[in-house]
C-alpha positions as CSV (number, residue, x, y, z in Angstrom):
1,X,32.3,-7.3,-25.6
2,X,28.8,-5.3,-26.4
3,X,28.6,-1.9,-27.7
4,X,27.4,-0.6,-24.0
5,X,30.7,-1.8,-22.4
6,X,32.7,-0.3,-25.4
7,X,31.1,3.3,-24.9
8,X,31.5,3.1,-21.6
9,X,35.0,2.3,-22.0
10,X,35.8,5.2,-24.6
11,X,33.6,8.0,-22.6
12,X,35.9,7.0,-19.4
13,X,38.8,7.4,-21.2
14,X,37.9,10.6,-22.4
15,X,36.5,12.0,-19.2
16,X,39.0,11.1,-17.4
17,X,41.4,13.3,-19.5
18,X,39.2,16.0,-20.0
19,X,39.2,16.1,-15.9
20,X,42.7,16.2,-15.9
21,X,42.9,19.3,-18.1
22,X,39.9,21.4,-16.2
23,X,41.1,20.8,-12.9
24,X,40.9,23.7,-10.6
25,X,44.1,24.6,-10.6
26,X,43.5,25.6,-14.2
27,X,40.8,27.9,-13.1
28,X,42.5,29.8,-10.2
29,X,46.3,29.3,-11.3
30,X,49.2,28.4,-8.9
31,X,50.1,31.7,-6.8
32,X,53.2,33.4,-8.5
33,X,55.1,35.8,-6.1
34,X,57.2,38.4,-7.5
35,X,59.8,39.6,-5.6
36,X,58.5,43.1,-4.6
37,X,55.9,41.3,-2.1
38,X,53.5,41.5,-5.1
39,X,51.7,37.9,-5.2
40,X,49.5,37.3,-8.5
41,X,46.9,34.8,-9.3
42,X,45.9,33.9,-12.7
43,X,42.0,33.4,-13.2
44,X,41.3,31.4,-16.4
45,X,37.4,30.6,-18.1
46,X,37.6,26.7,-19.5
47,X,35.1,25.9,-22.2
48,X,34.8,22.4,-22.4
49,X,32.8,20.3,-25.5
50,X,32.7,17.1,-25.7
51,X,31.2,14.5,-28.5
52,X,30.9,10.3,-28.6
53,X,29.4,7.6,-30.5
54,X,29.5,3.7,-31.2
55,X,27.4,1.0,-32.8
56,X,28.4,-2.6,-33.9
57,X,28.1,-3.9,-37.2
58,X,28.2,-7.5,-38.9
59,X,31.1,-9.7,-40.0
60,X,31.2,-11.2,-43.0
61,X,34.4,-13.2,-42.3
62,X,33.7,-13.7,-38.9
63,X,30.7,-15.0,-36.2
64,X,30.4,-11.9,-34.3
65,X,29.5,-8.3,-34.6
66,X,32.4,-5.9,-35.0
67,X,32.3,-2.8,-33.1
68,X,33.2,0.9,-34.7
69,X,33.0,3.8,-32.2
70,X,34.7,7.5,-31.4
71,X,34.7,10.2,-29.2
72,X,35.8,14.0,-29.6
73,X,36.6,16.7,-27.3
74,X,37.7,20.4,-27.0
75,X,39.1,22.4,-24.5
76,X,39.6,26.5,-24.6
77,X,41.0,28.3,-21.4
78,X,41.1,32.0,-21.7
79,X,42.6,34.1,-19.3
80,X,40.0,36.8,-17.8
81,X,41.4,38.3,-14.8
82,X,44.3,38.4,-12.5
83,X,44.0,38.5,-8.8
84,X,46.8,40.9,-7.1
85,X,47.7,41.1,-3.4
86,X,50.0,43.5,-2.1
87,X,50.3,44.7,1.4
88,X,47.0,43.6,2.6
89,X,45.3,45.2,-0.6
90,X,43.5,43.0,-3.2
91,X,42.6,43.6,-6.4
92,X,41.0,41.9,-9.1
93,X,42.4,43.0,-12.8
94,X,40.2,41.8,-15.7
95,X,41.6,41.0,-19.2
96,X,39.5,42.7,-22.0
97,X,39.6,41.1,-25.0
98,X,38.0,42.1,-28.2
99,X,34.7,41.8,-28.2
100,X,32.9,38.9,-30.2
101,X,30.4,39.7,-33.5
102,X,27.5,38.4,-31.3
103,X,28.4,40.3,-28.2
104,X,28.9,43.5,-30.0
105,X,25.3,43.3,-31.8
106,X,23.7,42.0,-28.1
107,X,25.2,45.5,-26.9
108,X,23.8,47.4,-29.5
109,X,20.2,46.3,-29.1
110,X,19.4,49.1,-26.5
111,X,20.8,51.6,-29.1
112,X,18.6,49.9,-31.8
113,X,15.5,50.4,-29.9
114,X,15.7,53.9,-29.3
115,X,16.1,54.7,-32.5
116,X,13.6,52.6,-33.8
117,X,11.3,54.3,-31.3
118,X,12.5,57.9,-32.0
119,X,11.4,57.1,-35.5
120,X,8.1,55.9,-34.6
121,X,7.9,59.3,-32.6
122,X,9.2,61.3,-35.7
123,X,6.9,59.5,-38.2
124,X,3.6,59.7,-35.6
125,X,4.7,64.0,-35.2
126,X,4.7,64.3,-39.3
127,X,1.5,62.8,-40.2
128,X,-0.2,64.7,-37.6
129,X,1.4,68.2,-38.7
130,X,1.0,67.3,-42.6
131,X,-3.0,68.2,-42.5
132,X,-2.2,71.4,-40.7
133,X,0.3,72.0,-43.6
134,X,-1.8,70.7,-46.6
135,X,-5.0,73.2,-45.6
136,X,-2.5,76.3,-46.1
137,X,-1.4,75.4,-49.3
Protein backbone atom coordinates (compact mmCIF):
# COMPACT_ATOMS: atom_id res chain seq x y z
CA UNK A 1 0.00 0.00 0.00
CA UNK A 2 1.77 3.70 -0.63
CA UNK A 3 1.75 6.42 1.73
CA UNK A 4 -1.00 8.37 -0.43
CA UNK A 5 -3.54 5.48 0.01
CA UNK A 6 -2.62 5.26 3.75
CA UNK A 7 -3.41 9.11 4.36
CA UNK A 8 -6.19 8.90 2.54
CA UNK A 9 -7.35 6.12 4.51
CA UNK A 10 -6.65 7.73 8.05
CA UNK A 11 -8.00 11.42 6.98
CA UNK A 12 -11.43 9.46 6.01
CA UNK A 13 -11.60 7.85 9.04
CA UNK A 14 -11.19 10.84 10.85
CA UNK A 15 -13.49 13.04 8.82
CA UNK A 16 -15.93 10.96 8.85
CA UNK A 17 -16.10 11.07 12.78
CA UNK A 18 -15.50 14.50 13.04
CA UNK A 19 -18.76 14.81 10.70
CA UNK A 20 -20.59 12.77 12.98
CA UNK A 21 -19.93 14.97 15.99
CA UNK A 22 -20.63 18.59 14.06
CA UNK A 23 -23.76 17.56 12.57
CA UNK A 24 -26.37 20.12 12.65
CA UNK A 25 -28.25 18.89 15.01
CA UNK A 26 -25.44 19.82 17.33
CA UNK A 27 -25.64 23.31 16.21
CA UNK A 28 -29.48 24.02 16.49
CA UNK A 29 -30.30 21.19 19.25
CA UNK A 30 -33.39 18.87 19.16
CA UNK A 31 -36.61 21.10 20.18
CA UNK A 32 -37.37 20.43 23.97
CA UNK A 33 -41.03 21.30 24.98
CA UNK A 34 -41.81 21.94 28.46
CA UNK A 35 -44.99 21.42 29.59
CA UNK A 36 -46.28 25.07 30.00
CA UNK A 37 -46.38 25.36 26.04
CA UNK A 38 -42.81 26.82 26.34
CA UNK A 39 -40.72 25.07 23.46
CA UNK A 40 -36.73 25.67 23.75
CA UNK A 41 -34.00 25.28 21.28
CA UNK A 42 -30.47 25.03 22.26
CA UNK A 43 -27.95 26.93 19.82
CA UNK A 44 -24.41 25.57 20.33
CA UNK A 45 -20.83 27.21 18.48
CA UNK A 46 -18.55 23.91 17.40
CA UNK A 47 -14.82 24.68 17.02
CA UNK A 48 -13.43 22.06 15.12
CA UNK A 49 -9.20 21.43 14.65
CA UNK A 50 -7.99 18.97 13.07
CA UNK A 51 -4.16 17.62 12.42
CA UNK A 52 -2.56 14.57 10.10
CA UNK A 53 0.56 13.22 8.92
CA UNK A 54 2.35 10.04 7.34
CA UNK A 55 5.50 9.10 5.58
CA UNK A 56 7.07 5.59 4.96
CA UNK A 57 10.26 4.53 6.05
CA UNK A 58 12.81 1.50 5.17
CA UNK A 59 12.91 -2.09 6.48
CA UNK A 60 15.77 -3.54 7.53
CA UNK A 61 14.24 -6.99 8.04
CA UNK A 62 12.03 -6.79 5.35
CA UNK A 63 11.81 -5.74 1.22
CA UNK A 64 9.45 -3.02 1.56
CA UNK A 65 8.96 0.31 3.02
CA UNK A 66 7.06 0.39 6.34
CA UNK A 67 4.54 3.03 6.78
CA UNK A 68 4.19 5.38 10.20
CA UNK A 69 1.37 7.89 10.18
CA UNK A 70 -1.29 9.79 12.62
CA UNK A 71 -3.95 12.06 12.72
CA UNK A 72 -5.40 14.42 15.63
CA UNK A 73 -8.52 16.15 16.18
CA UNK A 74 -10.53 18.38 18.62
CA UNK A 75 -13.87 19.33 18.97
CA UNK A 76 -15.34 22.24 21.56
CA UNK A 77 -19.25 23.04 21.43
CA UNK A 78 -20.24 25.83 23.63
CA UNK A 79 -23.59 26.70 24.22
CA UNK A 80 -24.41 30.56 23.12
CA UNK A 81 -27.99 31.13 22.98
CA UNK A 82 -31.30 29.53 23.44
CA UNK A 83 -34.15 30.00 21.16
CA UNK A 84 -37.69 30.27 23.18
CA UNK A 85 -41.19 30.09 21.62
CA UNK A 86 -44.21 30.75 23.52
CA UNK A 87 -47.47 31.71 22.28
CA UNK A 88 -46.43 32.91 18.89
CA UNK A 89 -43.52 35.03 20.60
CA UNK A 90 -39.84 34.23 19.89
CA UNK A 91 -37.02 35.03 21.61
CA UNK A 92 -33.50 34.51 21.26
CA UNK A 93 -31.61 34.31 24.87
CA UNK A 94 -27.71 34.52 24.63
CA UNK A 95 -25.43 32.84 27.16
CA UNK A 96 -22.64 35.21 28.40
CA UNK A 97 -19.76 33.80 29.41
CA UNK A 98 -16.70 35.34 30.88
CA UNK A 99 -14.97 37.08 28.63
CA UNK A 100 -11.54 35.74 27.22
CA UNK A 101 -7.88 37.73 28.04
CA UNK A 102 -7.78 38.60 24.25
CA UNK A 103 -11.39 39.80 24.00
CA UNK A 104 -11.17 41.81 27.06
CA UNK A 105 -7.86 43.79 25.82
CA UNK A 106 -9.63 43.94 21.97
CA UNK A 107 -12.50 45.87 23.94
CA UNK A 108 -10.34 48.14 25.63
CA UNK A 109 -8.46 49.46 22.62
CA UNK A 110 -11.09 52.34 22.09
CA UNK A 111 -10.50 53.27 25.77
CA UNK A 112 -6.67 53.11 25.17
CA UNK A 113 -6.80 55.55 22.36
CA UNK A 114 -8.51 58.18 23.90
CA UNK A 115 -6.38 58.36 26.49
CA UNK A 116 -3.37 58.17 24.63
CA UNK A 117 -4.84 61.12 22.63
CA UNK A 118 -6.08 63.07 25.67
CA UNK A 119 -2.42 62.99 26.64
CA UNK A 120 -1.09 64.07 23.42
CA UNK A 121 -3.69 66.99 23.93
CA UNK A 122 -2.47 67.57 27.61
CA UNK A 123 1.29 67.40 26.73
CA UNK A 124 0.74 69.72 23.28
CA UNK A 125 -1.50 72.48 26.00
CA UNK A 126 1.69 72.44 28.58
CA UNK A 127 4.49 73.17 26.34
CA UNK A 128 2.62 75.95 24.77
CA UNK A 129 1.54 77.60 28.24
CA UNK A 130 5.22 76.84 29.82
CA UNK A 131 6.82 80.05 27.80
CA UNK A 132 3.95 82.26 28.84
CA UNK A 133 4.87 81.01 32.43
CA UNK A 134 8.72 81.04 32.28
CA UNK A 135 8.65 85.07 30.98
CA UNK A 136 6.89 85.90 34.43
CA UNK A 137 9.16 84.32 36.46
Amino acid sequence: MSTENNIQGILDATLEKMKVISDADTIIGQPIALPDGVTVIPVSKVTVGFASGGADFPSKSINQKLFGGGTGAGVTISPVAFIVASGGDVKILQVYKEASTAERAIALVPDLFDKIGSLFKKDKKSKEEKPEDSATL
